[in-house]
SEGULUM-663845 format. One record per atom (N, C-alpha, C): z, x, y negated. Coordinates in steps of 0.001 Angstrom, whole numbers, padded with zeros to 6 digits, always signed. Each point is the difference from the previous one (the first is absolute). Example, Ala and Ser with C-alpha at 12.3 -4.5 7.8 and 13.67 -1.06 7.14 Angstrom:
! SEGULUM-663845
+007800+013190+005690;+000000-000890-001190;+000000+000900-001200;-000720-000350-001050;+000060+000820-001190;+000730-000770-001090;
! end
This chain:
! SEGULUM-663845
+000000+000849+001185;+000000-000849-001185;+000000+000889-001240;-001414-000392-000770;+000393+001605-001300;+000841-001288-001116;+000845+001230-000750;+000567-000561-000868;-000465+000661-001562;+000210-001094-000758;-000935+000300-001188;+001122+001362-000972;-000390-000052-001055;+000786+001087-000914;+001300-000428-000199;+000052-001531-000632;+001464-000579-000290;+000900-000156+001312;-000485-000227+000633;+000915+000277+001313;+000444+001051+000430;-000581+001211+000430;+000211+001206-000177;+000801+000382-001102;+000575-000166-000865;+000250-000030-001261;+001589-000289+000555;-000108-001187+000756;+001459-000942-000125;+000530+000912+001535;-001210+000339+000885;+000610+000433+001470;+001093+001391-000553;-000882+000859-000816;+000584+001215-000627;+001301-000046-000550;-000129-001042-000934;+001247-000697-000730;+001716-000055+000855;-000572-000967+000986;+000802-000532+000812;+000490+001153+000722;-000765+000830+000913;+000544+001321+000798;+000367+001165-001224;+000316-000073-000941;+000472+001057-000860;+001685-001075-000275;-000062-000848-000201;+001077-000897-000251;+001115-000345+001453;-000524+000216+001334;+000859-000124+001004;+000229+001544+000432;-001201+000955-000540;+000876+001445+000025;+001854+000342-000597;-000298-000715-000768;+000906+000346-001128;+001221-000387+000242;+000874+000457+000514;+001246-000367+001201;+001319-000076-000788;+000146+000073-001339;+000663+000492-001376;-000005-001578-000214;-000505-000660+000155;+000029-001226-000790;-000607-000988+001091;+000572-001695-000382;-000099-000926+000990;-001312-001007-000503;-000976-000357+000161;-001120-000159-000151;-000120-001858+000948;+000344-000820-000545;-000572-001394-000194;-001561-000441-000118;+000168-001038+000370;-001742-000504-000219;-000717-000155-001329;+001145-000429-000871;-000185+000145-000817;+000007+000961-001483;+000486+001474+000727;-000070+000840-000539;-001390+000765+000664;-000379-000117+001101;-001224+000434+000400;-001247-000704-000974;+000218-001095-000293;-000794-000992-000370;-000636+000871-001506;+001760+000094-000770;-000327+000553-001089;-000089+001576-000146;-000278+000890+001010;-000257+000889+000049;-001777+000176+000214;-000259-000811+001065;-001358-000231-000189;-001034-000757-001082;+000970-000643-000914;-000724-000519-001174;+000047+001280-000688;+000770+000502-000193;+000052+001192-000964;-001264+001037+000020;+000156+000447+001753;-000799+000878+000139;-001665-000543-000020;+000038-001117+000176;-002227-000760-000463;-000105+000462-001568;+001329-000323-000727;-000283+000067-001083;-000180+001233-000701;+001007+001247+000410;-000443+000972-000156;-001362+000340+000461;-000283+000292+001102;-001646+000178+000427;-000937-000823+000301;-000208-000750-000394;-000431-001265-000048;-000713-000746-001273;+000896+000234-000974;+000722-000858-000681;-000119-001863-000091;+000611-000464+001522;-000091-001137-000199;+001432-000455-000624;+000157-000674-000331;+001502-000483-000709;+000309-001437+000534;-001085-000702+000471;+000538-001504+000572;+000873+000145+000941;+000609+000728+000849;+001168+000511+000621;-000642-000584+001401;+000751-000373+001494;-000403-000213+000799;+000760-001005+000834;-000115-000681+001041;+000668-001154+000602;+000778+000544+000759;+000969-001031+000197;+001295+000289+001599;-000500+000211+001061;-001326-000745-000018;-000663+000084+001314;-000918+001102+000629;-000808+000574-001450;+000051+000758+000116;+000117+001323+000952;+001024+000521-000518;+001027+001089+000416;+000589-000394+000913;+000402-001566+000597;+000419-000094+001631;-001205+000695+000753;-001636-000618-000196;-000927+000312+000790;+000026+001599-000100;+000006+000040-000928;-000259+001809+000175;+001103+000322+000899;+001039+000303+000121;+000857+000306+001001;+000043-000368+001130;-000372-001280+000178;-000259-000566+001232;-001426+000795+000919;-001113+000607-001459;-000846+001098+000631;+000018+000848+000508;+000913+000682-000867;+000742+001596-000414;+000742-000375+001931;+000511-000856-000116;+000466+000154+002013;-001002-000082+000609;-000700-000578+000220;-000859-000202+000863;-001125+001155-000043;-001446-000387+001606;-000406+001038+000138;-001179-000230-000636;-000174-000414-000921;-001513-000700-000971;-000354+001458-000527;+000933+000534-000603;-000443+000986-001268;+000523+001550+000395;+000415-000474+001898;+000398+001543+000525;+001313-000107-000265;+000884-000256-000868;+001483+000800-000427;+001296-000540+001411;-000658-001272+000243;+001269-000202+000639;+001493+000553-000264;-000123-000366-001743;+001474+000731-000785;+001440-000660+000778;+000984+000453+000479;+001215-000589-000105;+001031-000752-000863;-000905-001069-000566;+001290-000552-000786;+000688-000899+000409;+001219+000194-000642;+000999-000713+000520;+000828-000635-001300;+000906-001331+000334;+000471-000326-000984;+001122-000106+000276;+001369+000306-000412;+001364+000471+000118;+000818-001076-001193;+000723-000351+000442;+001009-001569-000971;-000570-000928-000250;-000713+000076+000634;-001483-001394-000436;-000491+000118-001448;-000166+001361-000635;-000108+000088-000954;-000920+001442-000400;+000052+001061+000765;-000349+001084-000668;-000722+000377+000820;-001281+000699-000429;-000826+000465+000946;-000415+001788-000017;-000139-000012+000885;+000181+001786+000838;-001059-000021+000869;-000146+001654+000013;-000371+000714+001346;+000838+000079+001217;-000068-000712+000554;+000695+000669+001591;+000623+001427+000552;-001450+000226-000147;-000031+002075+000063;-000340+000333-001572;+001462+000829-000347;-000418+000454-001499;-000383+001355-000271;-000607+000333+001162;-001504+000666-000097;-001312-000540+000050;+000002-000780+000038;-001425-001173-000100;-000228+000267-001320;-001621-000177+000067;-001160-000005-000984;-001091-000697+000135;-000588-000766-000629;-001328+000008+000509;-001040+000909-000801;+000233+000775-000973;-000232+001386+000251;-000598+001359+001304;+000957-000483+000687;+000150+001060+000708;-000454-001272+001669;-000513-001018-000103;-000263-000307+000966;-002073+000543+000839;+000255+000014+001663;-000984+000992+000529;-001426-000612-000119;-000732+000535-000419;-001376-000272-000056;-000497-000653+001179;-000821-001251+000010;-000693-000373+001470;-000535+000554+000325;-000974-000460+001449;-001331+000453+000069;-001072+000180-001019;-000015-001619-000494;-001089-000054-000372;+000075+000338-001411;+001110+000470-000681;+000327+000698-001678;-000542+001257+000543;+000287+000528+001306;-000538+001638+000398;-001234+000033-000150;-000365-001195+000624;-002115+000065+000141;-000383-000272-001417;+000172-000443-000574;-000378-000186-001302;+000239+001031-001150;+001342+001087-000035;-000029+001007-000254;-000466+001238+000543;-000733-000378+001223;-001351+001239+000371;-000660-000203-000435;-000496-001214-000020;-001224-000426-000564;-000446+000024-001562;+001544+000250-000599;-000178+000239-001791;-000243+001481-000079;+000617+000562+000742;+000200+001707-000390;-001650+000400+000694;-000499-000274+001023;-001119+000268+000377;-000912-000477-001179;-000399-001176-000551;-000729-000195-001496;+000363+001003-000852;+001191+000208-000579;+000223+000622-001076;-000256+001665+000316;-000063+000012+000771;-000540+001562+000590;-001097+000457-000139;-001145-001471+000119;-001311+000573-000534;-000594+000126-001249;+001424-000252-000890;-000299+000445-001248;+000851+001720-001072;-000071+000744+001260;+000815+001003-000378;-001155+000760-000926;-001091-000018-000122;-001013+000758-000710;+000061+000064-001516;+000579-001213-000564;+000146-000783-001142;+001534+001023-000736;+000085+000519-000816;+000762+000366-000878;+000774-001192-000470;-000295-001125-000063;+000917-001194-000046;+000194-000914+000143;+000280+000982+001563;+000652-000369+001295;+000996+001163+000233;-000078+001264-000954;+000839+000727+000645;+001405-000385-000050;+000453-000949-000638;+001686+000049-000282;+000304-000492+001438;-000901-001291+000374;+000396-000585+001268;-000281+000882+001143;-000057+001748+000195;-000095+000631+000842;+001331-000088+000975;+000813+000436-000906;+001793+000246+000532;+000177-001185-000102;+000040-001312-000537;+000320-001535+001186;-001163-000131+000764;-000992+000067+000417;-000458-000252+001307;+000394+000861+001129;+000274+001437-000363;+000629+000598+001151;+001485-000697+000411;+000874-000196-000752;+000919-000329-000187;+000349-001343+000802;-000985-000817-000155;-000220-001279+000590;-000459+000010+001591;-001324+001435+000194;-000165-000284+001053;+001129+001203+000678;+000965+000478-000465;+001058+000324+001072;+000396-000827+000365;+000530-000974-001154;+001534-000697+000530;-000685-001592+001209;-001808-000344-000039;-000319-000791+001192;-000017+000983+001312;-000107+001444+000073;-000013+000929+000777;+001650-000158+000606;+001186+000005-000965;+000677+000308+000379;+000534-000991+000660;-000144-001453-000661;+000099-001349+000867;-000436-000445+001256;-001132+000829-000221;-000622-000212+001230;-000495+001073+000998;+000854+000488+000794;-000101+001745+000374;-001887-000270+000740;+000010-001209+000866;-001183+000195+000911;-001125-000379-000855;-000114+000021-000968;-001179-001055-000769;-001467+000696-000154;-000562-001167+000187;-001396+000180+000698;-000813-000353-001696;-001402+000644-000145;-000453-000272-001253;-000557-001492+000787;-000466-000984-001453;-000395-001277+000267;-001262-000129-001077;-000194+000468-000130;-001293+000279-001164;-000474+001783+000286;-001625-000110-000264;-000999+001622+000199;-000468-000292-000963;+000153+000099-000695;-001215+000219-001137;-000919+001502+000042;-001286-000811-000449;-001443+000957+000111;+000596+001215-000651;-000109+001311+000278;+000462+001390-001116;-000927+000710+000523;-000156+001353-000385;-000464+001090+000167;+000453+001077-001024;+000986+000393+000524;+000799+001227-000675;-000433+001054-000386;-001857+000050+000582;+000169+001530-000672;-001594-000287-000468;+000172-001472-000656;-001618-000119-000781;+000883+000974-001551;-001485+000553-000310;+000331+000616-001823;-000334-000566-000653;+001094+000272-001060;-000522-000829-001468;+001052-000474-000332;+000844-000564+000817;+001269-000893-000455;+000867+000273-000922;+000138+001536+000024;+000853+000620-001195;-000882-000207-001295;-001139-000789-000062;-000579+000297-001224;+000325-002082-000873;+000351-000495+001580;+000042-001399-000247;+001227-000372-001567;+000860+000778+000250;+001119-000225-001738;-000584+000486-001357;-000575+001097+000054;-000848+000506-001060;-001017-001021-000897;-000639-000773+001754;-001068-000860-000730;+000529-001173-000500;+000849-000471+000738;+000982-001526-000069;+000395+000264-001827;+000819+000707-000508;+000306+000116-000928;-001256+000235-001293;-001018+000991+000522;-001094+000013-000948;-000894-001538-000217;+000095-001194+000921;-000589-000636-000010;+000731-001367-000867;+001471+000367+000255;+001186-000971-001092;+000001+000738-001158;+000014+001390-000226;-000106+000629-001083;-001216+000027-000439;-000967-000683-000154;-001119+000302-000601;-000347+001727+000127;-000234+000506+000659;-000016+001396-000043;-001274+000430+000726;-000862+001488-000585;-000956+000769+000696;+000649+000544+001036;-001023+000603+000838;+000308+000639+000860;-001154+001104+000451;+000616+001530+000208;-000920+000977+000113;-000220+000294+001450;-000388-000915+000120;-000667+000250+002157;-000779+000795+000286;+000273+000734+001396;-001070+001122+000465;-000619-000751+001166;-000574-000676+000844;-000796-000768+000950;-001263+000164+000617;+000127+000355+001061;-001065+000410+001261;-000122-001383+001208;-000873-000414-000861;-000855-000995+001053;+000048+000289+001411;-000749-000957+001400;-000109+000589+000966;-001364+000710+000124;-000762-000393-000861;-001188+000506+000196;+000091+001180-000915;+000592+000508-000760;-000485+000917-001081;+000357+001262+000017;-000531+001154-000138;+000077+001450+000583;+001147+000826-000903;+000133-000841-000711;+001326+000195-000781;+000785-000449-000901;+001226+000218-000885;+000675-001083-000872;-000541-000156-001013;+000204-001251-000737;-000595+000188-001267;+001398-000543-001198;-000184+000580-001280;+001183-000554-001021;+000319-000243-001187;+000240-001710+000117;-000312-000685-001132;+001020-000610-000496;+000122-000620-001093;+001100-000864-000561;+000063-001338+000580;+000327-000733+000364;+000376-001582+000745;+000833-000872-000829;-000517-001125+000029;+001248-000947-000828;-000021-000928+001270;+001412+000038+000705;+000588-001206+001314;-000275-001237-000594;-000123-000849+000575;-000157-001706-000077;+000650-000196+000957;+000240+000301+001261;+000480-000682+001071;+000264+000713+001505;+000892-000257+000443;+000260+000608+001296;-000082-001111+001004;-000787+000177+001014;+000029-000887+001241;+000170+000676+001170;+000735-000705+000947;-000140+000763+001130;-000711-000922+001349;-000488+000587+001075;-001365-000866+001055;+000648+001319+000527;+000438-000370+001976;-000097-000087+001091;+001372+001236-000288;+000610+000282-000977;+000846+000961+000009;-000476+000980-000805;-001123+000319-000602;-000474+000802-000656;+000238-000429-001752;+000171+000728-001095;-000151-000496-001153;-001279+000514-000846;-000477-000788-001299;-000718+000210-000593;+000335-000633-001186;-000998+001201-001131;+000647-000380-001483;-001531-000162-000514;-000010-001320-000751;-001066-000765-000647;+000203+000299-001309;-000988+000470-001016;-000263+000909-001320;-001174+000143-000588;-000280+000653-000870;-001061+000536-000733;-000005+001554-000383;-000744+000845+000273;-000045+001452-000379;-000309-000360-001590;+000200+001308-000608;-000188+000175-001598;-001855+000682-000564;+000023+000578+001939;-002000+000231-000354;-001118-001090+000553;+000995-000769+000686;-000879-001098+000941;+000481-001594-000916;-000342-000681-000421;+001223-001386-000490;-000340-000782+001105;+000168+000166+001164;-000657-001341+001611;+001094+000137+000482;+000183-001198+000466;+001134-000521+001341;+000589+000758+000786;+000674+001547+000460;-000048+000991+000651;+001191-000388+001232;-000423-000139+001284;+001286-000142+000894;+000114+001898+000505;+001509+000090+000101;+000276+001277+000360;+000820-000061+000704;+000541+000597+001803;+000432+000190+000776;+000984+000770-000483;+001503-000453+000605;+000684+001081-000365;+000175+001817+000825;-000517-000752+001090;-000020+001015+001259;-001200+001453-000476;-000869-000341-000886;-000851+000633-000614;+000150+000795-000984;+001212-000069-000851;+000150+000410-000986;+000760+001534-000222;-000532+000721-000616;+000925+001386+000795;+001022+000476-001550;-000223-000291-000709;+000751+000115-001671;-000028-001186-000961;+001404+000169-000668;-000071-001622-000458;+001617+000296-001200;-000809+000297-000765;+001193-000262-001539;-000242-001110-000590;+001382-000537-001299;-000801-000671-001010;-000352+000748-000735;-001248-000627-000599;-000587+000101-001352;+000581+000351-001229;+001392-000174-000464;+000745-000124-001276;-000813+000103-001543;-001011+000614+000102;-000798+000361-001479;-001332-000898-000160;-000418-000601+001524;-000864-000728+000079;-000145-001232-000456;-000316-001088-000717;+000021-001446-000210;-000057-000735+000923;+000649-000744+000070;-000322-000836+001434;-001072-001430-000260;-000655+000223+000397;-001152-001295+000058;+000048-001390+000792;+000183-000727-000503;+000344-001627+000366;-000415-000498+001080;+000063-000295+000824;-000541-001435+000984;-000809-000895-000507;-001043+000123-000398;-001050-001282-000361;-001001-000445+001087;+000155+000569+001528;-001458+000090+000785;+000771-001358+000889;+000822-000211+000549;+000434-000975+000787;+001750-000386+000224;+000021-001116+000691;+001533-000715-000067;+000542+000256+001580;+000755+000969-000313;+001035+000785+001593;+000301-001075+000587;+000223-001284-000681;+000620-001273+000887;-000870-000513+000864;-001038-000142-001071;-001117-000784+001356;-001073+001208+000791;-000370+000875-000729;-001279+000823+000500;-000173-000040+001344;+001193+000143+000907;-000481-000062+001520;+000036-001253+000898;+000508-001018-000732;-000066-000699+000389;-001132-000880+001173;-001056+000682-000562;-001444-000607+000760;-000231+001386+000960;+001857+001251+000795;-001306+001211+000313;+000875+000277+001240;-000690+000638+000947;+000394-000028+001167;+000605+001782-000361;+001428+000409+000097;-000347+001839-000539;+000103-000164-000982;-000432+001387-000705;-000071+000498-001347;-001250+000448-000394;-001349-000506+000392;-000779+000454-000351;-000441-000879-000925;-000526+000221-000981;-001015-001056-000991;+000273+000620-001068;-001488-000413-000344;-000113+000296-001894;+000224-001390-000489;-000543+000446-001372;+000352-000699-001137;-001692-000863-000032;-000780+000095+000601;-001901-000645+000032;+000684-000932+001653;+000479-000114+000790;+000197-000481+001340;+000431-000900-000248;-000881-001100+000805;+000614-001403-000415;+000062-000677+001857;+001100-001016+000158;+000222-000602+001116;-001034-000392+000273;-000380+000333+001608;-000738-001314+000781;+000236-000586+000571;-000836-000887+000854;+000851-000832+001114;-000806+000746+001352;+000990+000422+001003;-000381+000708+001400;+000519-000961+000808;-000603-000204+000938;-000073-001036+000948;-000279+000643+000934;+001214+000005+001201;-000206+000349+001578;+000806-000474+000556;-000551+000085+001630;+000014-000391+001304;+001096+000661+000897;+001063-000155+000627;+000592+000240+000210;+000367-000528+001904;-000236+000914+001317;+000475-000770+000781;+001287-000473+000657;-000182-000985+001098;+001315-000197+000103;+001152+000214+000075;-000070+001573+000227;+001144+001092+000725;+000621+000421-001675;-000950+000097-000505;+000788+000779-001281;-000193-001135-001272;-000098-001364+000064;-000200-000996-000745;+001639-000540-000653;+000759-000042+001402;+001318-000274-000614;+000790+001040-000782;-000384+001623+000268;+000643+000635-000988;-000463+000308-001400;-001227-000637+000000;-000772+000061-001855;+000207-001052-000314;+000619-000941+000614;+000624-001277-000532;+001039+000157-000225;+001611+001001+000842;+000786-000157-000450;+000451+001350-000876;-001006+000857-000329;-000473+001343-000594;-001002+000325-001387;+000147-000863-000466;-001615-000569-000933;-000448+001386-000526;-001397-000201+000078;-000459+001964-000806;+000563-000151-001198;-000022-001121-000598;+000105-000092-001503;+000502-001594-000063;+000455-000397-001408;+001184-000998-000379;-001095-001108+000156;-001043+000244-000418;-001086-001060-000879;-000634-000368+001649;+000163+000557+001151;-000360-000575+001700;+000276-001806-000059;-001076-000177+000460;-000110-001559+000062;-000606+000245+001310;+000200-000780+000990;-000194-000644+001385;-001892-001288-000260;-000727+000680+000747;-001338-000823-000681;-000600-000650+001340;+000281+000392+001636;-000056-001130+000736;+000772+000661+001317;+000197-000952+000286;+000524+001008+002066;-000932-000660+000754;-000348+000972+000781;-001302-000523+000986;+000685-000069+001287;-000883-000952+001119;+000774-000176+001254;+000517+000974+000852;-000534+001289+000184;+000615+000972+000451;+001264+000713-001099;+000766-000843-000341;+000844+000624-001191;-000548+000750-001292;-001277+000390+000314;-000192+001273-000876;+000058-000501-001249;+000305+000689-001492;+000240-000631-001058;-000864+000989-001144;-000314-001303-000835;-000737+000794-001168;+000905-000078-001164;-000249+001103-000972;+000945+000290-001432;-000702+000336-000912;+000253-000686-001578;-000159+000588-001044;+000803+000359-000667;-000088+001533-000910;+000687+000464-000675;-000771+000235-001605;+000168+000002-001117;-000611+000231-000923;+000979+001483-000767;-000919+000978+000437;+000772+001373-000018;-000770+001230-000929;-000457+000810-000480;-000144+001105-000213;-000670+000968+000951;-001250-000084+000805;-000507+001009+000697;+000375+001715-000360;+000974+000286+001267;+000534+001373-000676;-000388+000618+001488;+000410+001221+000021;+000308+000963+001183;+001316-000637+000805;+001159-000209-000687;+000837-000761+000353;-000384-001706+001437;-000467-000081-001206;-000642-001261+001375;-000590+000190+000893;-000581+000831-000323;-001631+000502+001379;+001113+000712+001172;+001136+001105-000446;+001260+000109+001045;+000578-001029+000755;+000253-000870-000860;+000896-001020+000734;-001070-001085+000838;-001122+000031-000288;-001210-000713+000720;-000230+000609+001466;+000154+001350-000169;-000705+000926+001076;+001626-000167+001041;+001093+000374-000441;+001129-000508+000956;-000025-000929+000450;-000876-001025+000203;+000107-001091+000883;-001470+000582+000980;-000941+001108-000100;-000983+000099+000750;-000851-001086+000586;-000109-000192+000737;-001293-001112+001096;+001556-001321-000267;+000815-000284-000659;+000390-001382+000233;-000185-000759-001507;-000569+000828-001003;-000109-000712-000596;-001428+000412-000644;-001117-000986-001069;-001225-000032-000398;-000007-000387-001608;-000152+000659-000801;-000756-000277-001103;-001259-000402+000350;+000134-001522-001115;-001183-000793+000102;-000717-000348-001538;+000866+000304-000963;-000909-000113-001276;+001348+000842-001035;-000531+000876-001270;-001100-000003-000371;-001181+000688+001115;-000884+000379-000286;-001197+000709+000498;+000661+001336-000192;+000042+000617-000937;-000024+001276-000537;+001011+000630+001198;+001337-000973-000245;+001014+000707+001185;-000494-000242+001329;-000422-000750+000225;-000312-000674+001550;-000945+001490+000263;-000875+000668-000586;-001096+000841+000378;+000860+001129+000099;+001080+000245-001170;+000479+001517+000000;+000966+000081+001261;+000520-000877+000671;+000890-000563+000564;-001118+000367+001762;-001357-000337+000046;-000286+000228+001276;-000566+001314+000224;-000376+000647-001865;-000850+000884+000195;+001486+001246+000802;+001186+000228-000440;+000759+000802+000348;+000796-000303+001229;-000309-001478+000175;+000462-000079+001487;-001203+000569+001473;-001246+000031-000675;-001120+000761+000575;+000088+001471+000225;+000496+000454-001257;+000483+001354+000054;+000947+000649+000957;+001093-001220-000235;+001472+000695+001010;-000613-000473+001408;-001655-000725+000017;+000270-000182+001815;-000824+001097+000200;-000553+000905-000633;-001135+000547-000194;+000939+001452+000635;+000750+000222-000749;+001697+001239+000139;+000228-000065+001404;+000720-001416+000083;+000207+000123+001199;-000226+000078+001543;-002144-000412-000088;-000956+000585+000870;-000136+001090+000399;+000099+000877-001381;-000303+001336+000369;+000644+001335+000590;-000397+000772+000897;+001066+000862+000973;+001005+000646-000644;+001091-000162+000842;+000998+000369-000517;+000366+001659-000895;-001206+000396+001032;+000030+001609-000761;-001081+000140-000821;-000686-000574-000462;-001005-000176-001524;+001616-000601-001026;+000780-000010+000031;+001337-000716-000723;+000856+001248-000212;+000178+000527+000834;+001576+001121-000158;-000528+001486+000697;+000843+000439-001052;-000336+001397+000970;+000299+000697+000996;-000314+000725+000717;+000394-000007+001794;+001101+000993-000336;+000457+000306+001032;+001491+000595+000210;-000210+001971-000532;-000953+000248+000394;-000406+001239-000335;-000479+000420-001708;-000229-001152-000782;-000392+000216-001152;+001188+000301-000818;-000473+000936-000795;+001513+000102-001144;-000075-000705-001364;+001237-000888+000406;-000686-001333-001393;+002298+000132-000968;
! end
């Protein structure tokens, strides 16, 4: 049963008031101890009912909210702890407060890259001792996707801040194709990240076009400080991808609608998997098999996630993809015809 703020408010109230073994504590001094304290943090002032503060105690025992507190009432009048070491403070975490605090410290972990995130370094460790320590055997309940030793990540705070700070940036960057670095001034627009990898969306100061840049690519990376920083006028970070499968697209790329075939075996998981948000269901045929439209952004991105379904699934319109789509599936059958040693080099070659 969650309990809201004002309740919490009065549970706190109440177990600080039957701590207190110095003084004899009535219902109606609880009552007005808990009006006091809404009003201090709170500030409600309409004060609160008799009834109230029975229910809460009547909670505070019971096993609704975990405490199963000991109270007891002594002259028919005063109410206590039983054990005056009792807290509900100090009462033991469940299961399921444990699973749910793996499950916070595992999120907040994948934001250690972020400079601010660093304060919450020492409480997330902190946090995930004390479910460690609660729980000696505990099993993780969440994997999240990582790869610990992609590069670039140390460059991810630098940019985060140049991109809230309006700020240049003096990047050194080697393409995969390019025989060496090249180095220019950058103004950030945006950081995205796709499949675990990040990328920062910008404009160079010799190029003014749409520039996506890998962080894994980047081999030097200051700010700018003397440089001007140049505005965002080319597109809106909120929507731009909206229509894109990935991170690929310019600023000239406009959505189409792709329409494919899908068979039965792999029909229910692009139904319960959609390539993209904008997937509409367009007929199921009697052998299950199912057709889909998506209105997406023809990228490299898609043509990947097309080709992972291999022989179970078919692009059927536009044209343009449907052709590029058989001409390279011709290719890879073309690869995989040919002898194995026209492919690799034999054991004797020095490669």
């Amino acid at each position: 049963m969650p309990a809201n703020r004002n309740a919490l408010v009065r549970y706190k109230t109440i177990d600080t008031c039957l701590r207190n073994r110095y003084r004899q504590w009535t219902l109606d001094d609880l009552i007005d101890a808990c009006s006091d304290a809404l009003y201090e943090f709170e500030g409600i002032d309409k004060g609160i009912s008799r009834r109230t503060v029975q229910m809460d105690i009547q909670l505070m025992r019971s096993e609704k909210l975990g405490y199963n507190a000991p109270i007891i009432v002594y002259d028919n009048k005063y109410y206590t702890y039983e054990d005056p070491d009792y807290s509900i403070t100090n009462t033991p975490l469940s299961e399921q407060d444990l699973k749910v605090m793996s499950e916070a410290v595992e999120v907040l972990r994948q934001f250690k890259g972020f400079s601010s995130f660093s304060g919450m370094g020492e409480i997330v460790n902190r946090l995930e001792d004390h479910v460690v320590s609660a729980r000696q055997q505990t099993v993780p309940v969440i994997d999240f996707e990582k790869n610990e030793s992609l590069k670039g990540l140390n460059y991810l705070d630098i940019i985060y801040h140049a991109v809230v700070n309006k700020q240049a940036l003096y990047i050194q960057y080697r393409s995969f194709h390019a025989q060496s670095a090249s180095d220019y001034v950058f103004y950030p627009y945006l950081l995205k990240e796709y499949r675990n990898r990040w990328f920062v969306f910008g404009t160079r100061k010799d190029l003014p076009l749409l520039t996506n840049l890998a962080l894994d690519r980047i081999q030097a990376l200051e700010v700018a400080s003397k440089e001007v920083y140049k505005a965002n006028t080319l597109f809106d970070p909120s929507t731009f991808f909206e229509d894109t499968v990935g991170v690929s697209k310019s600023l000239e790329q406009k959505a189409e609608k792709v329409r494919f075939w899908v068979d039965p075996s792999d029909a229910p998981y692009v139904t319960t998997k959609p390539i993209h948000k904008s997937q509409q269901l367009i007929e199921t045929r009697e052998d299950r098999s199912k057709i889909f439209e998506i209105e997406v952004v023809v990228n490299r991105e898609l043509h990947r996630e097309f080709f992972g379904y291999a022989d179970h699934l078919k692009v059927l319109s536009p044209d343009h993809l449907r052709n590029y789509m058989q001409e390279r599936l011709d290719a890879a059958t073309i690869l995989y015809k040919e002898s194995h040693d026209t492919i690799l080099p034999t054991a004797c070659e020095d490669v």
